[in-house]
C-alpha angles and dihedrals in degrees: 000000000000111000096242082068097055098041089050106042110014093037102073095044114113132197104234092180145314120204132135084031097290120118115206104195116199116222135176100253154336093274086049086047099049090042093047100050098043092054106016104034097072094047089041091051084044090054093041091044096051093044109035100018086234132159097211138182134205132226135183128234129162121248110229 
């Protein structure tokens, strides 16, 4: 991933908790949601998956 990309959309996420095997990720707003999920979310619950054999789900809060 270029880091332009990084900086722009993994940077301001933010982990708002993960218990009970559930990750609730904070992001800026609902554009920066939609376009997260659609492209991030797969490659992050891969990660996840690999490293911590978690079924996880994402949520979206904003970030104030």
């Amino acid at each position: 991933m270029p880091e332009v990309e990084f900086d722009c959309w993994i940077i301001p996420v933010k982990e708002e908790s993960f218990k009970n095997n559930i990750l609730i990720l904070a992001v800026p707003d609902g554009y920066f949601f939609e376009r997260f999920e659609n492209k991030y979310k797969p490659q992050i619950k891969t990660v996840i998956k690999e490293k911590h054999d978690v079924r996880n789900c994402l949520q979206r809060k904003r970030v104030t």
